[in-house]
C-alpha positions, 0 to 999 in steps of 0.5 A: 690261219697263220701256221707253224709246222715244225719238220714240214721238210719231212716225209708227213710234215711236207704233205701236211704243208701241201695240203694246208696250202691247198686250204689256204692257210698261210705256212711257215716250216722249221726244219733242220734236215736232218731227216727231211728234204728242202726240195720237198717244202712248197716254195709257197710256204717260208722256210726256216732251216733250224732246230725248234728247240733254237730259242733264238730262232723261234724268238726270230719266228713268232716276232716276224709272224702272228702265229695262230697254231702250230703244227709240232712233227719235229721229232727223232723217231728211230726207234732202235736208236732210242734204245741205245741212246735215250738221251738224245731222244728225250733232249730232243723230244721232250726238253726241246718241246718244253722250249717250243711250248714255251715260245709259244706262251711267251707270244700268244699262241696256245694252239698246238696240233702234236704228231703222237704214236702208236709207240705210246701204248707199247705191247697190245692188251686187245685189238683193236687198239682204243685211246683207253688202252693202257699207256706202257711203251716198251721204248723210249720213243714212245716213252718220249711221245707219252711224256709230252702229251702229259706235259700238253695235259699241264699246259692245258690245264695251267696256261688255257694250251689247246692241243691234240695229239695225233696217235698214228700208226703205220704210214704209208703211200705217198702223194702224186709229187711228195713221198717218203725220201729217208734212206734208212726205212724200216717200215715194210712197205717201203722196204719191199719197194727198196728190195724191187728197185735193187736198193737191197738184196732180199726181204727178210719177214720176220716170224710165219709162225704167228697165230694169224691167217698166214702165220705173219704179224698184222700191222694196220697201215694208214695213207698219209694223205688221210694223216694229213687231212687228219690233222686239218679236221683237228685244227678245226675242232680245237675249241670244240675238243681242246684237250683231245688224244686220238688214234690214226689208223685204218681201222683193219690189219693187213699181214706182211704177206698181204703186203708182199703180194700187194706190192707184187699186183700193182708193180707186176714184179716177183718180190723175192723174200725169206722168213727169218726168226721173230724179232724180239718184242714184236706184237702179233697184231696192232691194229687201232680202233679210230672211232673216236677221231671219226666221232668227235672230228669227223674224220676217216680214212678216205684211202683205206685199201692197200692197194691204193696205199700200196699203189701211191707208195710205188709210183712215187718210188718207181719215179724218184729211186733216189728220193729227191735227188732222182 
């Protein structure tokens, strides 16, 4: 197939890129690199450098390319900046995402694999987290993610759009050349790494106090090897499930100390740390239930240890400390 990957110079967005070429599919990437990196786009695939919501330059795309499908991960995702700025976040994910889908109608191509979250649910009634948890994010990105599969739903039902969306959950690890290059981190993993190569000075947990094992919240951690194999298995089960939301996750949580002492096995370095009060809106424990990707697209995680996530994560950091510019 011919494939559209929206963001493919980004941390998932390339590796997914990677592994679609290793499928044989034909790749075209559009990304502006605000977040992602041009040297981590396969020079296999053609790359476009611009924003998705570009009318003029999707005209430019899909008239030089017979697109069969598209990947959307183009989005803005810091989540304490949708806080202050919810404007930004919902031009750009969803009012630019109208403009894509809207291309993508005015061309032909109805076939659409969209990068959802977590976010979408907000704060867990009930773990593990299924697809038919109530819907009440707490942000507005995941306000944002939420408001775009409504209007895939529409475009479903109106104009014959076959999409899925793709609920991740945390990702993380790396791949053995492509890894997660974005400066400002705030996802454990990589933090506990950027405070091993001096990158910053100390790890702060936030809350020991949590009614869990060691008193840490639990977060489930998902490879994004297996996100991106995630995303073939959903291409290829379009027609099968044309109007399908499913979760990505590991399926099992693992506390901040777990992750700390991970870190600590496969770097053989002390990672120094302290606890600090807990952060506002934090959830205990969010950990999905992926029965049904499992189900209906016969996919699981194939890297479902932490130590292979972690591991991943560390070897590719150890060797590029300054991301792609290492």
């Amino acid at each position: 197939m011919i494939l559209l990957v929206t963001g493919g110079a980004g941390y998932i967005g390339s590796i997914c890129v990677e592994e679609l070429l290793l499928q044989g599919h034909k790749v075209i990437v559009i990304d502006n690199l605000q977040e992602g990196h041009r040297e981590a786009v396969s020079p296999e695939a053609i790359f476009y450098e611009g924003d998705f919501g570009d009318r003029s330059l999707l005209k430019i795309i899909f008239q030089k390319h017979p697109i069969d499908a598209v990947i959307h991960f183009a989005a803005d995702t810091r989540v304490e900046s949708s806080m202050t700025d919810p404007s930004q976040f919902f031009n750009n994910n969803v009012v630019n995402g109208i403009t894509l889908l809207d291309a993508m109608r005015k061309f032909g191509c109805k076939r659409i694999i969209f990068s959802s979250s977590a976010a979408v649910y907000g704060e867990p009634h009930y773990n593990p987290v299924d697809e038919n948890h109530p819907k009440l994010p707490v942000n507005p990105y995941g306000e944002s993610k939420l408001m775009f599969e409504k209007i895939l739903n529409w475009y479903h039902k109106a104009y014959d759009f076959k999409f899925n969306a793709l609920r991740y959950f945390n990702a993380a690890g790396a791949g053995k050349t492509l890894g997660d290059a974005k400066q400002n981190v705030s996802l454990l993993i990589p933090v506990v790494i950027q405070v091993l190569l001096g990158q910053r000075e100390k790890l702060q947990i936030f809350g020991n106090d949590y009614q869990t094992k060691d008193g840490t919240c639990i977060r489930d951690y998902i490879h994004v090897l297996d996100l991106a194999k995630a995303h073939i298995h959903a291409l290829e089960n379009l027609d099968k499930h044309p109007n399908g939301k499913y979760n990505l996750g590991n399926g099992q949580g693992f506390s901040n100390l777990e992750v700390v002492k991970t870190v600590e096995l496969v770097s053989g370095r002390k990672v120094p740390f302290e606890f600090s009060p807990r952060r506002p809106g934090d959830p205990e424990t969010l950990v999905a239930s992926s029965d049904l990707a499992h189900q209906e697209l016969g996919w699981k995680p194939k890297y479902a240890k932490l130590e292979q996530i972690v591991g991943s994560a560390w070897e590719w950091h150890k060797n590029h400390p300054r991301g792609y510019k290492s």
